[in-house]
C-alpha positions in Angstrom: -58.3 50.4 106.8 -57.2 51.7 110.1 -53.6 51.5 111.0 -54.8 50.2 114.9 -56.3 46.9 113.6 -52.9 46.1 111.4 -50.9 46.8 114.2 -52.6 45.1 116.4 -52.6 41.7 114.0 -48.9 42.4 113.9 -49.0 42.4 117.3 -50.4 39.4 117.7 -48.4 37.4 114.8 -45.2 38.7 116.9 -46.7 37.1 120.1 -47.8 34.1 118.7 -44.4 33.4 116.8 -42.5 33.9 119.9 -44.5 31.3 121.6 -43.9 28.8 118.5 -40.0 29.8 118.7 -40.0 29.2 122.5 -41.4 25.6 123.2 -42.0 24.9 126.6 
């Protein structure tokens, strides 16, 4: 597996977890 794709899934499980956190 390449390391780009898991980053970039981290990536987007940070961003999407910081909008959950942050209601607006």
């Amino acid at each position: 597996m390449s390391n780009s794709r898991i980053s970039y899934l981290i990536l987007l499980l940070w961003y999407f977890g910081l909008q959950s956190k942050c209601t607006f």
